[in-house]
C-alpha positions in Angstrom: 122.6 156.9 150.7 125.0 158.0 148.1 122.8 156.6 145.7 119.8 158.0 147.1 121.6 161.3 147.1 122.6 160.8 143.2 119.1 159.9 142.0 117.5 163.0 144.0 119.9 165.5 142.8 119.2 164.6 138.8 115.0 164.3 139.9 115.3 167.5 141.2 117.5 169.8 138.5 114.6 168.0 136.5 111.6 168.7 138.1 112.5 172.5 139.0 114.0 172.8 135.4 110.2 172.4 134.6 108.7 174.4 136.8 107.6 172.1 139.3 106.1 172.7 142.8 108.3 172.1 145.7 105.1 170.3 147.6 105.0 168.0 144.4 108.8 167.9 144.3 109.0 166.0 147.5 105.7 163.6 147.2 107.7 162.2 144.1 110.9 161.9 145.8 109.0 159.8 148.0 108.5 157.6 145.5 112.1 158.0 144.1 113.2 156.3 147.6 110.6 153.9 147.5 111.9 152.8 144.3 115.6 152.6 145.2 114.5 150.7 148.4 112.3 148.4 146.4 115.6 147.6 143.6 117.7 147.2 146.8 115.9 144.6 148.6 115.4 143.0 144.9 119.0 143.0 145.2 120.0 141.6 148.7 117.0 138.9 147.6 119.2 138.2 144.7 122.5 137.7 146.5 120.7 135.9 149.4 119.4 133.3 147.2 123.0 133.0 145.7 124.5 132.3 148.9 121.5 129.7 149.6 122.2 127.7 146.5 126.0 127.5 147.3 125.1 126.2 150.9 123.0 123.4 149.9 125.5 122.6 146.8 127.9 119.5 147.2 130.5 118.9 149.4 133.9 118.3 147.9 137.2 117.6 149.1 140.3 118.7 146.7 143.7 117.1 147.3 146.8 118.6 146.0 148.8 121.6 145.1 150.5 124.3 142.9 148.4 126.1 140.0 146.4 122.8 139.1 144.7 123.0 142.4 144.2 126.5 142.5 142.5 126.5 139.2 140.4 124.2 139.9 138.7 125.4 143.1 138.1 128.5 141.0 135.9 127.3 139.0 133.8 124.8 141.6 133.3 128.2 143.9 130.7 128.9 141.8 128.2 125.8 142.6 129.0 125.1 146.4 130.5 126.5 149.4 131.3 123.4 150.7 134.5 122.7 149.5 137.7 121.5 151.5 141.1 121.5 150.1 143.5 120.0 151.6 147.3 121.1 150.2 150.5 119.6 149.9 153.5 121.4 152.2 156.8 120.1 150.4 157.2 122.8 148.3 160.8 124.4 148.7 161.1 126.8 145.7 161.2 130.5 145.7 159.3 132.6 148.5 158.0 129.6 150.4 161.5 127.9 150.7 163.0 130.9 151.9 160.2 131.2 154.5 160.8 127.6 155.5 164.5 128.2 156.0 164.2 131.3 157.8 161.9 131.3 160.4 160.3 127.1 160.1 157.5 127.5 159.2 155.5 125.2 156.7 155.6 126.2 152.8 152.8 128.6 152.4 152.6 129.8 148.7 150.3 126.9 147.7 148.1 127.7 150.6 148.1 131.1 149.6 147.0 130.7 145.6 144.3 128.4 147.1 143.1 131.3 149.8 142.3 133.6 146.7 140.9 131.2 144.7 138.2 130.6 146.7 138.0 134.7 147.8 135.0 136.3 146.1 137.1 138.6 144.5 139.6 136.3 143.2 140.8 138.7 141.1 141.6 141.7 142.9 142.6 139.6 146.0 145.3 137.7 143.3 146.6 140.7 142.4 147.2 142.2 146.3 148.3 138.9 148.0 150.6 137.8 144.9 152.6 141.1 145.0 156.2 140.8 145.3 158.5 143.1 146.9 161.2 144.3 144.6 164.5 145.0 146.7 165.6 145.1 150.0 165.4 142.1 152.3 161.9 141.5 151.5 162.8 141.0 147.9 160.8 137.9 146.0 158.6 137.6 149.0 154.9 138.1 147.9 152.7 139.6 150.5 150.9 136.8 151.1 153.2 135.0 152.3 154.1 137.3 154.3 150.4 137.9 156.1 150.4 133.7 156.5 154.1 134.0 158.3 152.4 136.6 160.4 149.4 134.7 161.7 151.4 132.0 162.4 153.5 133.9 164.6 150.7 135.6 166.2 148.5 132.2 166.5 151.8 129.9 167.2 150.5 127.5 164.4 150.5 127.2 161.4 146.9 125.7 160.6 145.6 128.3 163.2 146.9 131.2 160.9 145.6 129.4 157.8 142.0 129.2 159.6 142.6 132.8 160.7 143.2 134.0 156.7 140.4 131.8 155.8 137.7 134.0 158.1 139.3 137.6 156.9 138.8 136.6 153.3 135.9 135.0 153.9 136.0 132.3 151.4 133.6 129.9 149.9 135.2 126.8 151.3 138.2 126.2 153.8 141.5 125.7 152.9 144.1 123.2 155.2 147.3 121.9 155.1 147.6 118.3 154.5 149.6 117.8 158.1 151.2 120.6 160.3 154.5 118.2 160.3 157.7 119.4 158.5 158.4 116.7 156.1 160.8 116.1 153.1 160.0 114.4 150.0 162.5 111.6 149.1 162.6 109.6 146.5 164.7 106.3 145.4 165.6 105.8 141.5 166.0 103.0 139.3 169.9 103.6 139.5 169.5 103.5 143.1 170.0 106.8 143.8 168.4 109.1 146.7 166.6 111.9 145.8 166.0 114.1 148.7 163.4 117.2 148.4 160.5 118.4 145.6 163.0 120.4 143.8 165.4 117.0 143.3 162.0 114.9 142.8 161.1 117.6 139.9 164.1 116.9 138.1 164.3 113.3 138.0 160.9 112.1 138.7 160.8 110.1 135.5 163.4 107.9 137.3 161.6 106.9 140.4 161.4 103.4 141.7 159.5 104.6 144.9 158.6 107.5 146.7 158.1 108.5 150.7 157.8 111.8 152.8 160.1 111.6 155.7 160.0 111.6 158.8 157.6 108.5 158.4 154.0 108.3 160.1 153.5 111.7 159.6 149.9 112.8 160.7 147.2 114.1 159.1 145.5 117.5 160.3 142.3 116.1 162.4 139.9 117.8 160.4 140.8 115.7 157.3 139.2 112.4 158.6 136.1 114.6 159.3 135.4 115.9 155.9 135.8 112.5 154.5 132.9 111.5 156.6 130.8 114.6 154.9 132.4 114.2 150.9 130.4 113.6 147.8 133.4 113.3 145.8 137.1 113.6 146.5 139.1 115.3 144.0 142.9 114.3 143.1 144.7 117.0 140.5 145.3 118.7 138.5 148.9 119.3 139.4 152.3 118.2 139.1 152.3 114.5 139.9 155.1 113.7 142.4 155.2 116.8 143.8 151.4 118.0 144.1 149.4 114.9 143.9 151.1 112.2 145.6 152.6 113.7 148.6 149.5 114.2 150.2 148.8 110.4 149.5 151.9 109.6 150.9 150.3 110.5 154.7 149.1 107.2 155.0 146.8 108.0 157.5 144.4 109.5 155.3 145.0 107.5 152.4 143.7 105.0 154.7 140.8 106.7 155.9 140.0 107.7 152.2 140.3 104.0 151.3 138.0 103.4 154.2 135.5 105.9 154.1 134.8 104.5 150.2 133.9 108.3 148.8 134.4 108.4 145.4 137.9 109.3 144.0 138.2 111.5 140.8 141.3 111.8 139.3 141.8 115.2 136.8 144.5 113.6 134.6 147.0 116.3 133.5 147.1 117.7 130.1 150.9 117.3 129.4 154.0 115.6 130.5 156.1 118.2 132.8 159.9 118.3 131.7 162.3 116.6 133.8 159.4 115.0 136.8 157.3 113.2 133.8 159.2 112.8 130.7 158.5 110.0 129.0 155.7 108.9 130.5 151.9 107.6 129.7 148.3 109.1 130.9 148.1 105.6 132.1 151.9 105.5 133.6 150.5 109.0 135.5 147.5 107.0 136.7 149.4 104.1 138.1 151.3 106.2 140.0 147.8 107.5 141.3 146.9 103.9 142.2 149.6 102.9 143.8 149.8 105.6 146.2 145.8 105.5 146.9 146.0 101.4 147.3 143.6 101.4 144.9 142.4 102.8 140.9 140.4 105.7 141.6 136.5 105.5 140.3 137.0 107.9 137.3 139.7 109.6 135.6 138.9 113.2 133.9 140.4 113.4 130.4 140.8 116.2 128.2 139.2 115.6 124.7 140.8 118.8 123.1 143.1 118.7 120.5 146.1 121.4 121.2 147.2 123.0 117.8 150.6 121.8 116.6 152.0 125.1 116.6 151.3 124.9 121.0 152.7 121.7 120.9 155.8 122.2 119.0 156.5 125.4 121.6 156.1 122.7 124.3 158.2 119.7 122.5 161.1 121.9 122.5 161.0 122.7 126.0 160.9 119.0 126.4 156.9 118.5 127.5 154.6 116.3 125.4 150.4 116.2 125.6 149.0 113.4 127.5 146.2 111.1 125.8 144.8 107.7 126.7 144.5 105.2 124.3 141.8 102.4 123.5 143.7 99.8 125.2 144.6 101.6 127.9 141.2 102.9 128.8 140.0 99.1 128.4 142.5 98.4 130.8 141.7 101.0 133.0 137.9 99.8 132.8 138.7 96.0 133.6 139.7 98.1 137.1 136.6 99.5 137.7 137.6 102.8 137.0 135.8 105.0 134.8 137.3 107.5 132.2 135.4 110.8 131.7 136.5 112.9 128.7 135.4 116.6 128.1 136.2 119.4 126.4 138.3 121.1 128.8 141.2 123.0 127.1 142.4 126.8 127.5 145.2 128.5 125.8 145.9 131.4 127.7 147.3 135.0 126.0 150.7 134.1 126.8 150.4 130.4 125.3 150.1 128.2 128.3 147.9 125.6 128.3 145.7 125.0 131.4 142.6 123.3 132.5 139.6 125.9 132.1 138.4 126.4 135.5 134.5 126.6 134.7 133.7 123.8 132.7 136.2 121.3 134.8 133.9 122.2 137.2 131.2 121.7 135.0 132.5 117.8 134.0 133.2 117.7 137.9 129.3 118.4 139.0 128.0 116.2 136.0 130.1 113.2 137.8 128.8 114.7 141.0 125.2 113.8 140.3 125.5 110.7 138.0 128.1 108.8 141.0 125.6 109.8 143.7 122.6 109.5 141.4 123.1 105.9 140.7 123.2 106.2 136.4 126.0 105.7 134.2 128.8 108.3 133.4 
């Protein structure tokens, strides 16, 4: 109505400017709401169609955590809705650890940046549910945080109030914990020492011998076995690798259920080596780890053909992180395993210098593999 209103206010000042008659006056604004009607329904038709091509698009299943994982479901929201991630609940830093100590609940800050990824407003919603409070007790708690600590008092569970936040936003996709379980990552070094927690894991990670969540036989959420069942692809990465990737292969339920179901495994290989948790290592040392904790080489690994400019990667050497390529012998090796390496260009330098995956045309590499896997022609 208020652009009804707007339109017939400027037709009118016009027509009477001129001299018009009121009888002929309101036979043409008759047609003035035709046409608004007519560009309306054009529109809904438009958006209608939108939502119809993102229902019938394919159905993924992303596994991990942190800012890889967000930025990657950013950037598939715009060819399906049917996209499940499932998210590591180790983290320990910051908001979420507080929130973990405090009141029990599981670590909900990579749930959150998930949540809004998906949102249809990502960026409005990013900037509401990522506000941090600046003093008092609330201070360094973001605010969505905060809304998943109060579903899960009101619902009593934690995967409840995650499903709750999921219908307010209304997302394209669904968003899940890995398990509902409060576990601990713990780790065991070549010097035999114990690391205990992602924050220890993070600093040392270059050390590891092995790696386990405790309590063992933690469960999987139920729903995870089900969208195996309906997967095109499952998605491993981007994201730190022993505290985003792995840990949800470390619920060896559904690693054995992915291993069972056969649905292909992608692997998005990182871009650099993460000071302290990677130093030092290969693309192929990275996806080792991968196979080890899967029980098996994933089907393809996503690599980054980019070249970042030396000035980027000097900032990054002295902060101790190195880019991550594969070389020819490695990718033969890799090949001899039956796993496939798909390179593209996949680079962005953000305003502030920071490397990341670019959101649309990983998802872009991500749909080609879609439809050449399940199409049955070569990558």
């Amino acid at each position: 109505m208020t652009l009804l209103f707007a339109v017939a206010l400027i037709f009118v000042g016009g027509c009477l400017a001129g001299g018009v008659t009121v009888s002929l006056l309101f036979r043409n604004s008759r047609r003035v709401r035709s046409f608004i009607s007519k560009r309306t329904n054009e529109r809904e038709a438009a958006a209608a169609a939108v939502q119809l091509r993102l229902a019938g698009g394919p159905h993924f299943v992303a596994v991990g955590g942190g800012t890889g994982l967000s930025s990657l479901l950013k950037g598939l929201k715009g060819y399906t809705r049917n996209i499940v991630a499932l998210v590591t609940v180790t983290d320990e830093g910051g908001s979420s650890g507080r929130l973990v100590r405090d009141w029990g609940m599981l670590p909900p800050g990579d749930i959150r940046n998930c949540l809004v990824a998906l949102s249809e407003n990502d960026d409005q919603l990013r900037a509401f549910m990522n506000f941090r409070f600046g003093q008092g007790d609330l201070k360094g708690h973001s605010l969505g945080n905060l809304i998943l600590l109060a579903a899960t008092e009101q619902s009593g569970d934690f995967k409840n109030a995650v499903e709750l936040v999921n219908n307010l936003l209304a997302i394209r996709g669904r968003v899940l914990p890995i398990t509902t379980e409060n576990v601990t990552l713990v780790a065991e070094t070549n010097d035999g020492a114990t690391l205990r927690g992602e924050l220890a894991v993070a600093e040392r990670g270059r050390d590891i011998r092995s790696i386990r969540l405790e309590p063992s036989g933690v469960k999987p959420v139920r729903e995870a076995f089900s969208v195996l069942h309906h997967a095109d692809l499952v998605i491993l990465g981007p994201g730190s690798l022993f505290t985003s990737v792995i840990p949800n292969l470390l619920v060896e339920d559904f690693t054995a259920a992915l291993r069972k179901s056969k649905r292909p495994v992608v692997y998005v290989a990182n871009l650099m080596t993460q000071p302290g948790e990677t130093s030092g290592m290969t693309q192929l040392n990275h996806i080792q780890w991968v196979a080890k904790a899967l029980g098996r080489y994933p089907d393809v690994v996503v690599l980054n053909e980019d070249v970042i400019p030396e000035p980027l990667r000097e900032k990054y050497r002295a902060q101790g992180a190195e880019p991550l390529s594969l070389g020819r012998q490695d990718e033969e090796f890799l090949i001899s395993r039956s796993c496939q390496v798909f390179r593209a260009s996949l680079l962005q330098i953000q305003e502030s210098g920071v490397v990341r995956h670019h959101s649309a045309r990983l998802a872009e590499a991500l749909m080609r593999i879609n439809r050449k896997l399940n199409g049955g022609y070569e990558l």
